[in-house]
N, C-alpha and C positions, 0 to 999 in steps of 0.2 A: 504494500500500500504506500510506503514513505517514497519506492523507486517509483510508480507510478506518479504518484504528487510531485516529486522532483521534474519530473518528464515533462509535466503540464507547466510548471513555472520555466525550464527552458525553452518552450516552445512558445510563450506568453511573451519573455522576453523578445526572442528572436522577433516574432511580427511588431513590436510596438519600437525597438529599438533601447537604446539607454533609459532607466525608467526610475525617477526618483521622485519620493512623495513631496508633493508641495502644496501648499497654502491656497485653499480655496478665496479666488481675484473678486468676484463681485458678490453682493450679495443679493440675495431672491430677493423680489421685489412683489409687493403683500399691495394690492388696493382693498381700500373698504369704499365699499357704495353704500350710499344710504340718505337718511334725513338728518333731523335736527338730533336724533338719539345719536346717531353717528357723527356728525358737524360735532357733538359736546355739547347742548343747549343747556342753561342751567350753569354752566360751569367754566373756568376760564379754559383756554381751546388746551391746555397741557395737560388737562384732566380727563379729553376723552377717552374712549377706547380704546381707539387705535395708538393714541401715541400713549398710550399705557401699554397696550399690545408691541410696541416695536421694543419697548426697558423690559418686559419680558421674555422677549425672544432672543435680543441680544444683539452684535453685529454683525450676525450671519443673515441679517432681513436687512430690509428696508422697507416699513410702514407707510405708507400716505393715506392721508384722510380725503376722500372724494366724498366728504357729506355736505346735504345743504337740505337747509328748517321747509319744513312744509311741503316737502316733493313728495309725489306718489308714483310707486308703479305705472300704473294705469294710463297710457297715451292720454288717452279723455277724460282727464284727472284734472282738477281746477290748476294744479301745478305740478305737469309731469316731469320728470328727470328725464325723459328722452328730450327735452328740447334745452336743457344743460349744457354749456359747454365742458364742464366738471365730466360729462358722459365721455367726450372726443379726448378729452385729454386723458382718462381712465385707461382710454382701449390705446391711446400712443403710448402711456408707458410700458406696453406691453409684457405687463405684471407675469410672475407664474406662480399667484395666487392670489384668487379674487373671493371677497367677502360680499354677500349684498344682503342689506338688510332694510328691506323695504315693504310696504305695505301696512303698516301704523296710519297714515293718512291718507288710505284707500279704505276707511273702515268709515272717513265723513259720508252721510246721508248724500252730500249731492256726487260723490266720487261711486260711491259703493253701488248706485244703478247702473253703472257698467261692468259690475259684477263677471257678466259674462263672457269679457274680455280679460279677464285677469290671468286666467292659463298662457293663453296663447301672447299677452302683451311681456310676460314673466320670461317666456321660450325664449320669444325672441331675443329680448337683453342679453341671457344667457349665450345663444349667439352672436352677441357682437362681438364678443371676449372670446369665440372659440373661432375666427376668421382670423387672428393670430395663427402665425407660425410657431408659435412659441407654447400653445399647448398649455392652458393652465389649469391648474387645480383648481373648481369651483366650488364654493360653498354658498347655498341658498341656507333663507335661515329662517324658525318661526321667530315671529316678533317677541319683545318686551311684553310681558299684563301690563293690560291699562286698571289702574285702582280707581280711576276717578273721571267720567266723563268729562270732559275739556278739550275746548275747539271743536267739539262734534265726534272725535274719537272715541270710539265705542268698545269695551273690548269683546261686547255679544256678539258681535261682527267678528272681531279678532280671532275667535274659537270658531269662527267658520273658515275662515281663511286658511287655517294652520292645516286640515283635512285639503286642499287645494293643494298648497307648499308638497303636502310632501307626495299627492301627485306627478308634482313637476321635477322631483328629486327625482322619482323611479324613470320617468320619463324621457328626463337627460340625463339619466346618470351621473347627475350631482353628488358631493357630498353636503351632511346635516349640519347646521348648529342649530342647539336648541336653547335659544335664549329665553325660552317662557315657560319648560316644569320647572330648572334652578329654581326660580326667583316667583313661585307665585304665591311665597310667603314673608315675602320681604318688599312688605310695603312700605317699610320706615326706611328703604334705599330708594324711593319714590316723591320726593316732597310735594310736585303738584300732579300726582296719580299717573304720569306719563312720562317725564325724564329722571332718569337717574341722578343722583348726585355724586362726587365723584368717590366713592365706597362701591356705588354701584356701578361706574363702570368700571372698576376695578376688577369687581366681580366677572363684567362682560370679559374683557380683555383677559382675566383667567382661562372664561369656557370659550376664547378663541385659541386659547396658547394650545390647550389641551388638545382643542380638534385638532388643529394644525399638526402638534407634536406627535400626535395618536392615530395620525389618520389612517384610512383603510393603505396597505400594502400597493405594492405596483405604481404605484407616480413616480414619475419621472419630474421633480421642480425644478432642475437645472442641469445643462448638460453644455457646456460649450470651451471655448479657447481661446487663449490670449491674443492669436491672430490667425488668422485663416488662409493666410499665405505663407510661405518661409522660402527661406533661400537655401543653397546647398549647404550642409552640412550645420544650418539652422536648428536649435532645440524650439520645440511647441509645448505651452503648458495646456494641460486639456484637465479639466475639472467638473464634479458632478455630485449632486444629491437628489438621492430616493428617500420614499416615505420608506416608515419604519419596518423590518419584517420584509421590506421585498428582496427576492433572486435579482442577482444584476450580473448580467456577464458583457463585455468587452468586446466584440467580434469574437465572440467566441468563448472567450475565460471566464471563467468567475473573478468577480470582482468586490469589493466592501461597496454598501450600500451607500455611501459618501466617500469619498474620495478624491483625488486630484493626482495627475504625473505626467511628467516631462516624459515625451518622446518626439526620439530621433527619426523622422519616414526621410526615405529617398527618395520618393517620387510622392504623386498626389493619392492621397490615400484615403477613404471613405472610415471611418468608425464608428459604427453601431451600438450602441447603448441599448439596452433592454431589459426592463424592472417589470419582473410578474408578481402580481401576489394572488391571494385567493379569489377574488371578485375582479380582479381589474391588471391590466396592461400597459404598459407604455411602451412607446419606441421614439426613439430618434435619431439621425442618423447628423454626424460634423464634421467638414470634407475638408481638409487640406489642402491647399493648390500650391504646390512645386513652380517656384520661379530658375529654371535651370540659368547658369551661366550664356551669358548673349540676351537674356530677356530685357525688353526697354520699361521698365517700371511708370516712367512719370518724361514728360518731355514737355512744356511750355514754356509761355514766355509773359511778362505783366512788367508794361504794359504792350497789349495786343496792336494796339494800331498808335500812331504817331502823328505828329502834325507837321505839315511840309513846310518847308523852308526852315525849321525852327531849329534843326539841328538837336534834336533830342533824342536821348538813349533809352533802350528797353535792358532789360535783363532776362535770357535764356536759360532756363533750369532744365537738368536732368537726374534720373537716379537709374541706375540700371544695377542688375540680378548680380550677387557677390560672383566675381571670379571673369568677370566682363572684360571685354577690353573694347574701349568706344571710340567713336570716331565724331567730329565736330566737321562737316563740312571736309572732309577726309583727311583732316589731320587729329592724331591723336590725343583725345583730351582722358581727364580723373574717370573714373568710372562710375563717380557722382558730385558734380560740380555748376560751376554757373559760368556765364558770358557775356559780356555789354557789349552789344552793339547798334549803330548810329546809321542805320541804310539812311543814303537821301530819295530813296523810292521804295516802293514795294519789293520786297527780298523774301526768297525762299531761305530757311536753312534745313539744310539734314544731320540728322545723327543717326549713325549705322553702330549696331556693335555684332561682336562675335564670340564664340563661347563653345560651352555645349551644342549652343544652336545660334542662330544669326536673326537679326532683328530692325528695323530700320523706322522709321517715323518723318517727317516732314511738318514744319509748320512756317507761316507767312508771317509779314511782318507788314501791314496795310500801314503807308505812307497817305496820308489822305489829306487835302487843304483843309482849312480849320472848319470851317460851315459843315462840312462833311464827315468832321471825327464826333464819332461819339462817345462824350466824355465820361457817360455814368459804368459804360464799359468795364469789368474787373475793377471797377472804383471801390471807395471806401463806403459803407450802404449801412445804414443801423435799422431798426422796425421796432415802433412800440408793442405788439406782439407775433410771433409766428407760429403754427402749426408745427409739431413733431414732421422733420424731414421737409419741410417746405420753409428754409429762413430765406431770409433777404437777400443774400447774396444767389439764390437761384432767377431773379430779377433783374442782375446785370451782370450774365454769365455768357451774355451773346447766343443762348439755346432756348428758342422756344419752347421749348419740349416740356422747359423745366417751369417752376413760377413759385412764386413767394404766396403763400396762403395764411391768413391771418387768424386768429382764432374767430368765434360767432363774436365777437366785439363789437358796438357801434359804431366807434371813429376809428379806426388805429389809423396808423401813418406808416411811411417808408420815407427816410431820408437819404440824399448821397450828401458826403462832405468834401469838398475839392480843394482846401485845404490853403485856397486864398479865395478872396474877393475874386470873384467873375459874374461877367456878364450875361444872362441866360437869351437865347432865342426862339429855340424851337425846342419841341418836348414831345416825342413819340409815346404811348403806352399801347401795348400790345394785351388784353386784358384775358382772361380765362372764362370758365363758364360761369361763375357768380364775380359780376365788374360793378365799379363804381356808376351807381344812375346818376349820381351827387359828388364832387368831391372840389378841392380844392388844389391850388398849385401855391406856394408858399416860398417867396424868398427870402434866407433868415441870415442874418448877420451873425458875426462873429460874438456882438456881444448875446446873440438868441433875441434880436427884437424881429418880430413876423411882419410881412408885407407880401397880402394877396396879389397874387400879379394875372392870374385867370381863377376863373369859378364856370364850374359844367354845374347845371343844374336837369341837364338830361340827356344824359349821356345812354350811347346804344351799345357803347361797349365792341367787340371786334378791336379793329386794329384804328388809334384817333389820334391823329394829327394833330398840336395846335402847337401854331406860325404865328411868328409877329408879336413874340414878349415882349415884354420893357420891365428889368429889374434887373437889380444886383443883389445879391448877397454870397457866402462862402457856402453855404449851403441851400439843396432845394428841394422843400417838401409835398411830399405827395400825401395830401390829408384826405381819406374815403369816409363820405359822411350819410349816404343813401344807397343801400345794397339793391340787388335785382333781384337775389334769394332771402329771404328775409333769415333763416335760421341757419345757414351756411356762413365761412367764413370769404373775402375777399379772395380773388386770385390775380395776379397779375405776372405774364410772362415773361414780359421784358418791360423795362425801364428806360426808356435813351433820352438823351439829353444832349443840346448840344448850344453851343456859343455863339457870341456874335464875331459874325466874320475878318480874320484880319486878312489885309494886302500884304501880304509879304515880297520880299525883296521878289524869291527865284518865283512868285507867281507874275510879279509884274512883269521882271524880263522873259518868261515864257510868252506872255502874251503877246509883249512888246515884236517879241522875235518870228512871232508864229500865230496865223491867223486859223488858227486849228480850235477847233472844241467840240466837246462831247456834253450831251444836250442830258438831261435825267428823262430815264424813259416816259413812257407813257402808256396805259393807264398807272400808277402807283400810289398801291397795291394794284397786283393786277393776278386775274384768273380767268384763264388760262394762259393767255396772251398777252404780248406786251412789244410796242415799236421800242427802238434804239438808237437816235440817229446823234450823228456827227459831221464834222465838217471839215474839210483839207483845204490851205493856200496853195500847195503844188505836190506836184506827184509826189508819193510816198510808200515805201513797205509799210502794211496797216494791219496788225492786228486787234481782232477786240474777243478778248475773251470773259467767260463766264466762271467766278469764284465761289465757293461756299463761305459759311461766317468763321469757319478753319483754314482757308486760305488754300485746300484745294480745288487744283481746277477741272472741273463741268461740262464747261463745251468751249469751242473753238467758233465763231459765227463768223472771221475775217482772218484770213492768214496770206493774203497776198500782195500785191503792188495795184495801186489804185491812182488814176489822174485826179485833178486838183477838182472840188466840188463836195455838194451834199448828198450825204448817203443815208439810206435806212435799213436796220435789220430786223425781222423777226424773231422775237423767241418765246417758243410755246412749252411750258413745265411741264405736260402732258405729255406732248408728242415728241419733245426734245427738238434739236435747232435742224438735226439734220445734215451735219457739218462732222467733220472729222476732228477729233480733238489734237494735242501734239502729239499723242501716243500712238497716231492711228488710228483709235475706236470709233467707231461711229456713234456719235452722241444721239439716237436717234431711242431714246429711252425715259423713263421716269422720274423725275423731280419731285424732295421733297419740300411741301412749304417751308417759310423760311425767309433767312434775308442773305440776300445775294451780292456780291458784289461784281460790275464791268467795268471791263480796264481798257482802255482805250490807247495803242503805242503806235505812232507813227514817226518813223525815220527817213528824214530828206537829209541831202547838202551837211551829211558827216554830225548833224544835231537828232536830239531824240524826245519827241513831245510825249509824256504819258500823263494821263489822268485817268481817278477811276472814282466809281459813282454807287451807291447803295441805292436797290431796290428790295421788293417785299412780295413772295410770290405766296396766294392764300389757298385753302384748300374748301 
């Protein structure tokens, strides 16, 4: 038996690698839902439950109180907790163990006639919290006794409810707390018949410790790793806790039902966790992803785009996979390092690396006159609130895709800071599906004194223009003050800003020198279609190509020698231009919305005219 058990611990090693116990990184994260008994009503807020619950369990939790006085269950409840933001921000912390204790103020005469929706309104909750990936332990619970009718709170009702509760236990395979046989003699922890004082929730915060600590076998509360990528010959710390009493093996081994250890993977490696007990299962699976030698980690550059003639510097960052060796524009740079450089036009750079395997990336460096940069770009961006994974800086990240979403707030705001005094001109907002019908535009001084400079009082949202500011200040606020959804939070995609125009030196003498220009398309935004025209003093090699907001390039719609005069192009995002790109490809393919950039080069008489121009293709 002892050779066999030796056998299984060699073989344990060999798959997980070098394996030493360590110290479980975060800790479980416990919500309580509920009303005024959960808020602590009666008591100062350190005497509730929950934070009496979190000095009970110690600092392997993390407690949050998501209570609030007077919420009910019940959608159609005088004041339901589904229209909470305390709800949304519940289901982002994406708890892995949730408390709800609700249903005390579904017992009022005018809440309790929708009685009949109490099941089905109760499921559902229960599902918002199990649309996580993260799997948590639920616990539904019967209410606190009421001693004393007050507010309408009944507890003749409450003893009807409790037969409902635990319905809905069997039904989702919930676990119980029972907060009402404990205590249904302990009216002197009751003072006005319906909140505890804080003895009594002391008391609660026990019969949560205990479920908790006691619970039924087979949970899985945590199961994850200090980082989900590694580099060669990288240590990963992987760490986990199961309820009490459950089998837990490993890919395979037996394992302690809490624990944590360092392993060594050589490649990307999948780990399976799995806690059975008697009634109940878990699984979860936490993947590793192998960055071999040659991988390109991280490669950009802030800031993105420049202003012409100004002679200003960007910084290039990279980091690539331990054991790399990189290449900058094909000479040899650190293997994770930085670069200033100063194009006086649009510049591509590359970095290639090589390794285990080879790797390469590309990115532009948009030289644009100043009317045409937009400054909120990778800028500085603050928000008086944001959603879990939607902050501010998805706002001016150049990617529509992404957007700042606010909590269910009435006003919040989005500010950029530019770090002096400028002059503001024009202001793009690109909005999502809940946009400002109402909002403000705010130029604020350095020392924070406000100055409206526009007001939308009914805005349709989509992608909105507005041209023709007049104000200064160091910062410019975006104040939303009339939603389109009334109980959702704002969304906004993009943020652009931009300045009032300077003449610079090399735009005058462009001009001066060269009776060339490229006109901003038209329609813009445009869908599907959109004209592009320009203009030549004398014959010229002409290209005019098609960029994304990353700086590669789309299509080719001019790559030849052209006599002096007005020209126009077609370019359709649907059908593609039609046109060969410089690789060869035929661009004759699909575009995603977005904002576009066309660059306009034409070369006469040993000089070289380029301009380039942003457009906005919608879907």
């Amino acid at each position: 038996m002892k050779i066999r058990s030796l056998f299984r611990i060699t073989i344990f090693i060999a798959l997980l690698g070098n394996v030493f116990v360590v110290g479980q990184l975060n800790p479980i994260r416990v919500a309580c839902i509920g009303n005024s008994i959960t808020a602590g009503a009666g008591e100062t807020a350190d005497k509730s439950y929950p934070v009496q619950l979190g000095k009970l369990l110690g600092s392997r939790y993390e407690v949050k109180n998501y209570g609030i006085s007077a919420r009910t269950l019940l959608r159609k409840g005088d004041f339901p907790y589904w229209k909470e933001q305390y709800l949304v921000q519940a289901v982002e912390y994406e708890p892995q163990i949730v408390i709800i204790k609700l249903g005390t103020n579904d017992t009022k005469p005018q809440n309790w006639i929708y009685k009949n929706e109490f099941f089905t309104d109760y499921v559902d909750l229960i599902n918002e919290f199990r649309k996580s990936s993260v799997k948590p332990q639920i616990f539904i619970s019967y209410p606190c006794p009421v001693f004393m009718t007050n507010w309408g709170i009944r507890d003749s009702i409450l003893k009807l409810e409790i037969p409902i509760i635990d319905s809905i236990r069997k039904f989702t395979h919930t676990d119980l707390i029972d907060f009402n046989t404990p205590l249904l003699d302990s009216s002197a922890l009751f003072p006005d018949g319906v909140h505890p004082n804080a003895r009594g929730y002391l008391v609660m915060a026990q019969i949560v410790k205990s479920a908790i600590i006691d619970s039924s076998s087979g949970r899985i509360r945590t199961f994850n790793s200090d980082k989900r990528s590694f580099d060669k010959n990288e240590q990963v710390k992987l760490y986990w806790e199961t309820s009490p009493g459950s089998e837990v093996t490993l890919n395979g081994n037996v394992v302690k039902e809490t624990d944590s250890l360092k392993v060594n993977p050589t490649q990307t490696t999948a780990y399976l966790l799995i806690a059975k007990g008697k009634n109940h299962s878990d699984t979860i699976t936490c993947t590793l992803q192998f960055l071999p030698p040659g991988k390109i980690k991280s490669f950009y550059a802030k800031p993105r785009m420049l202003e012409l003639g100004a002679n200003d510097s960007t910084k290039i960052f990279w980091t690539t996979a331990s054991g790399s060796q990189a290449f900058f524009d094909q000479l040899p740079v650190e293997a994770i390092g930085m670069k200033i450089v100063s194009p006086a036009s649009t510049q591509f750079y590359k970095l290639t690396t090589t390794g285990d395997t080879s790797d390469a990336k590309e990115i532009s460096i948009q030289v644009l006159p100043a009317e045409q940069l937009n400054r909120a770009l990778d800028g500085i961006v603050k928000s008086s609130t944001a959603a879990k994974y939607f902050p501010a800086v998805n706002a001016v990240d150049g990617d529509t895709s992404t957007c700042w979403k606010s909590r269910n707030e009435s006003s919040p705001w989005v500010y950029l800071d530019f770090e002096k005094v400028v002059e503001f001109k024009r202001v793009i907002l690109h909005w999502g599906k809940n946009y400002a019908k109402a909002y403000r535009l705010q130029a604020v001084s350095e020392s924070g004194a406000l100055t409206t400079i526009y007001t939308q009082n009914n805005g349709g949202g989509g992608v909105e223009e507005v041209s023709g500011l007049s104000g200064s200040g160091r910062y410019l606020r975006l104040l939303c003050t009339v939603k389109a959804i009334a109980d959702s939070g704002y969304m906004l995609n993009e943020f652009e800003i931009y300045l009032q125009k300077k003449n610079t030196a090399i735009e005058q003498t462009a001009n001066a020198d060269y009776d060339f220009q490229l006109f901003q398309n038209f329609p813009n935004p445009f869908n599907p279609q959109t004209t592009i025209s320009y203009q030549l003093k004398e014959k010229s090699f002409v290209t005019l190509k098609i960029f994304d907001l990353l700086g590669n390039e789309v299509a080719t719609l001019v790559n030849e020698s052209k006599n002096a005069g007005s020209y126009t192009e077609e370019f359709n995002f649907i059908k593609g231009a039609g046109r060969e790109n410089s690789n060869g490809i035929n661009a004759k393919r699909s575009y995603a919305s977005g904002v576009y950039f066309y660059q306009l080069s034409a070369t006469a008489g040993g000089k070289n005219f380029i301009q380039t121009k942003k457009m906005i293709a919608l879907k």
